[in-house]
Structure formats: C-alpha cells, structure tokens
Backbone as JSON, one array per atom type, in Angstrom:
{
  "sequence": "XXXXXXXXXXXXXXXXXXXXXXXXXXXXXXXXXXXXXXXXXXXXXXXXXXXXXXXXXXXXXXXXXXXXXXXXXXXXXXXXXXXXXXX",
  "N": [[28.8, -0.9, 13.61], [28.41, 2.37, 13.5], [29.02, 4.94, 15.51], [27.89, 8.62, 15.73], [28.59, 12.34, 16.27], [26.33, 15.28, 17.01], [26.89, 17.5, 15.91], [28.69, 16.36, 13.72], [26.92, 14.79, 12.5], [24.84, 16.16, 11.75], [26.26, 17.8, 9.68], [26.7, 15.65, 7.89], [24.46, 14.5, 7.14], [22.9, 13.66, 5.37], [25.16, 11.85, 3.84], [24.89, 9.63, 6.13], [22.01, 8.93, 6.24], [22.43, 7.8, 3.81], [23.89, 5.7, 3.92], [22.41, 3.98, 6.23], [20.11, 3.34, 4.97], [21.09, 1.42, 3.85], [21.14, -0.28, 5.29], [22.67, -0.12, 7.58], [23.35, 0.82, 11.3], [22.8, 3.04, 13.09], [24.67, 5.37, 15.18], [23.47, 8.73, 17.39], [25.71, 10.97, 19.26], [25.7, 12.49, 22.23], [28.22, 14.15, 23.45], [29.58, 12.06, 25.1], [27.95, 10.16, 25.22], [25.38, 7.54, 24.23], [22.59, 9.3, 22.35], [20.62, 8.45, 20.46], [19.39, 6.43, 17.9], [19.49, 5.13, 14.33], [18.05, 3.58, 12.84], [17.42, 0.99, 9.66], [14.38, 1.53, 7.75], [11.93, -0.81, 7.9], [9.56, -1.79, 5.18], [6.57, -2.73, 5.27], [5.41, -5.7, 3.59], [2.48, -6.23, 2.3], [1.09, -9.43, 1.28], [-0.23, -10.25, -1.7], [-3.22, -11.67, -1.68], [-3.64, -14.58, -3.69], [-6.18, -15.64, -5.19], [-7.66, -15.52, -2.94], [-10.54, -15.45, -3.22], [-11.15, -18.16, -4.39], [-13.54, -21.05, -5.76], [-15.26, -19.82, -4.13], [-17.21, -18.09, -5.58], [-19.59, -18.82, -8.13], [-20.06, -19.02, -11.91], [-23.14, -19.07, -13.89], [-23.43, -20.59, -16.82], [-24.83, -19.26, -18.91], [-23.42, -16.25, -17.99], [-23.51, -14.68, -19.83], [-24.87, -14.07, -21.67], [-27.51, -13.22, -24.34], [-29.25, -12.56, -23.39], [-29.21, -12.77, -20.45], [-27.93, -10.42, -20.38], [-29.66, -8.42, -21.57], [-31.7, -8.56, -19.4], [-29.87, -7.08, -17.25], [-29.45, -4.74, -18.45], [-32.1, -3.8, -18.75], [-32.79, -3.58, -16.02], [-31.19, -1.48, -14.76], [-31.62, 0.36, -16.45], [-34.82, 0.62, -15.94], [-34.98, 1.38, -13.83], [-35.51, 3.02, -10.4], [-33.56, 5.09, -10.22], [-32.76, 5.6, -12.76], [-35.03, 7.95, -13.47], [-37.81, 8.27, -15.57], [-37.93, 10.97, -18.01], [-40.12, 12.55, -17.93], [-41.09, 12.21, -15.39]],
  "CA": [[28.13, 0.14, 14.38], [28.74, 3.67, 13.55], [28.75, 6.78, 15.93], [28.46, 10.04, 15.4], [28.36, 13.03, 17.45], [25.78, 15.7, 16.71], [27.5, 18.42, 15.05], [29.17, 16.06, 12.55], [25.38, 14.03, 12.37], [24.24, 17.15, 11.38], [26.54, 18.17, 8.65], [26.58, 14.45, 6.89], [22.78, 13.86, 7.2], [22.55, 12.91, 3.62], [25.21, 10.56, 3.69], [24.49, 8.98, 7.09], [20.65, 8.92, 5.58], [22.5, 6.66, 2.35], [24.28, 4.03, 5.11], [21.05, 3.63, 7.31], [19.31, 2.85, 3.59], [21.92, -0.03, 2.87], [21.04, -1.76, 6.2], [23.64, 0.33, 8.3], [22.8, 1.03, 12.2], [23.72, 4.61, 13.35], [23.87, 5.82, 16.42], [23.95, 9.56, 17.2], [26.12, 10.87, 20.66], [25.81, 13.83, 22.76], [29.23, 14.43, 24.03], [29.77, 10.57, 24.76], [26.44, 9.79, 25.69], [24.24, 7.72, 22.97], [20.96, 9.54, 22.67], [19.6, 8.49, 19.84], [19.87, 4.95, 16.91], [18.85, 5.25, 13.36], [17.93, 1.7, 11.81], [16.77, 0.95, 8.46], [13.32, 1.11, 7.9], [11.83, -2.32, 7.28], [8.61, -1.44, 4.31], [5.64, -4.21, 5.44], [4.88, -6.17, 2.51], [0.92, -7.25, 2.07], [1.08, -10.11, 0.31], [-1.29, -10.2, -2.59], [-4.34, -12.43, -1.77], [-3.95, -14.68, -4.98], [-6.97, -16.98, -4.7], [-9.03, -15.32, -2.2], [-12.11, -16.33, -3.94], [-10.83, -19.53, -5.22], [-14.25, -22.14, -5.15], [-16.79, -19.04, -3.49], [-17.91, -17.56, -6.39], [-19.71, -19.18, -9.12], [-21.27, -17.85, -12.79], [-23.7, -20.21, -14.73], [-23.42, -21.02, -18.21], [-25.23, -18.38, -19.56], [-23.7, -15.21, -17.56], [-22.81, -13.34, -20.88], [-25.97, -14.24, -23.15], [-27.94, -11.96, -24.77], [-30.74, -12.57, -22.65], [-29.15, -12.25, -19.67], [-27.67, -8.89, -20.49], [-30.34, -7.64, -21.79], [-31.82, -8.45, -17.88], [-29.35, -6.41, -16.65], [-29.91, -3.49, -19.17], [-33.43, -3.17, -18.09], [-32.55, -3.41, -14.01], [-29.74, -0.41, -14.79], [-32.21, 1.28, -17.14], [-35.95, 1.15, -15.53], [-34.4, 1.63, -11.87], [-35.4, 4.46, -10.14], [-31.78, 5.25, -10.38], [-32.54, 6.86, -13.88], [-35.9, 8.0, -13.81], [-38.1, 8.5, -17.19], [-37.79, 12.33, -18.06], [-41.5, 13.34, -17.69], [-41.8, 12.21, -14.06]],
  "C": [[28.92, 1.43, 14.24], [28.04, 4.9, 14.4], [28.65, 8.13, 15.11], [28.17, 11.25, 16.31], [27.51, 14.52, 16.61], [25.85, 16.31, 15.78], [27.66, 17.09, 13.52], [27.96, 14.85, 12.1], [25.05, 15.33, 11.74], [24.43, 17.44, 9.97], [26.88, 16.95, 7.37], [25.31, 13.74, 7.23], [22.61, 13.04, 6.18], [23.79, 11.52, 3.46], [25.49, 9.58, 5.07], [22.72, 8.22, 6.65], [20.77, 7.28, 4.88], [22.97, 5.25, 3.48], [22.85, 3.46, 5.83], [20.38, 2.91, 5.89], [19.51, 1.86, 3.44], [21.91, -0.56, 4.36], [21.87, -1.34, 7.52], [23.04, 0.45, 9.42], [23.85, 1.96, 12.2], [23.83, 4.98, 14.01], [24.69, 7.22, 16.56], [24.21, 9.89, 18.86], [26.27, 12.68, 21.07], [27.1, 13.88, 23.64], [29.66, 12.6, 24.09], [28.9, 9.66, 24.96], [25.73, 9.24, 24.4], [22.74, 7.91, 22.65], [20.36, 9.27, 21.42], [19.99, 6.99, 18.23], [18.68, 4.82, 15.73], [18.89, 3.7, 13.08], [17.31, 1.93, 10.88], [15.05, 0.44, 8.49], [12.15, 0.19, 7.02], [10.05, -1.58, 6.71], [7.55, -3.39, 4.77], [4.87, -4.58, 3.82], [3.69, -6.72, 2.88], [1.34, -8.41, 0.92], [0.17, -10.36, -0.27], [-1.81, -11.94, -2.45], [-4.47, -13.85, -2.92], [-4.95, -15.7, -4.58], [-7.38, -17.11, -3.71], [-10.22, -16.04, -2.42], [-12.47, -17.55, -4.6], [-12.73, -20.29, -4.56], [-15.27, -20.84, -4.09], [-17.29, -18.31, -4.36], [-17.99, -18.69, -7.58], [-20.65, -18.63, -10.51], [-21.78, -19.34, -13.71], [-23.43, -19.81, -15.73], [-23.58, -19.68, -19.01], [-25.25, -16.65, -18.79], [-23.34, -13.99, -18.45], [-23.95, -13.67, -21.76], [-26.7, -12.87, -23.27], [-29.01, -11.45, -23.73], [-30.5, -12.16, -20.92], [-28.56, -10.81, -19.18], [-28.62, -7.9, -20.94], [-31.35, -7.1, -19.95], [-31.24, -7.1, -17.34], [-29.4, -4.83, -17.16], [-31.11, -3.07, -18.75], [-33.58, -3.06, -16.55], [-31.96, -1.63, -14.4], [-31.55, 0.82, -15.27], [-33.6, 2.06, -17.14], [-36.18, 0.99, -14.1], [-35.01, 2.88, -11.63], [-34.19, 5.43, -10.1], [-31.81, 6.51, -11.97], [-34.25, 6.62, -14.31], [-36.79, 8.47, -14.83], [-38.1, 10.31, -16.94], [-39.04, 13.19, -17.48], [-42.27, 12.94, -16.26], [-41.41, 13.04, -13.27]]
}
C-alpha cells in the first residue's frame, strides 16, 4: 500500500498511473487524511459464444446448387427492392 500526498500525486501522475497498471493500490492523502484510492482497472472479458448455434440451425443437401441459387437470384432480383426501370 502506497500513499501519497497531493502535491507529490500530482507531480508523479505518470508514474503512480504505471504502479496502479501493474496491480499496485494507491492511495492519495490530504494532509494525513486518505481522500481518495486508485486500484487497477479490472477490463470485463465477454467470452466468445463458441457454439451458440451448435444443433439450431440446419442447411439441406442442396443449399449451394444451382437451382437453389438461382431461387435466390430471382427473390434479390424481381423484389420490389430493385424495381424494373420503366415502372
């Protein structure tokens, strides 16, 4: 546990900053009073999902054939989404 008292908090910010980084607790003192305790600040890890969707999605056999892409070419293509030029 390191003190420090304002003034000299003040003029070693940067390396009071680097201790607090590496896990250090800081505490800063007004005359002998401690008003104030830097701690390191803990970053919340998300942990990546892997196998969310495991077993809820499924694609049949044929979700890359010609036939069924061509499907999807004519949804995309005679959508109102992109309507023929002369309407």
């Amino acid at each position: 546990m390191k003190t420090y008292k304002v003034h000299e908090a003040k003029t070693n910010l940067s390396r009071i900053l680097n201790e607090v980084a590496e896990g250090e607790t800081v505490y800063i003192a007004k005359g002998n009073e401690v008003v104030a305790q830097l701690i390191p600040h803990k970053k919340k890890k998300r942990p990546f999902p892997f196998g969310i969707w495991a077993d809820q999605l499924a694609l049949d056999d044929d979700w890359d054939s010609p036939e069924t892409n061509k499907e999807i070419e004519d949804l995309f293509l005679n959508s109102k989404l992109f309507p023929d030029e002369d309407e």
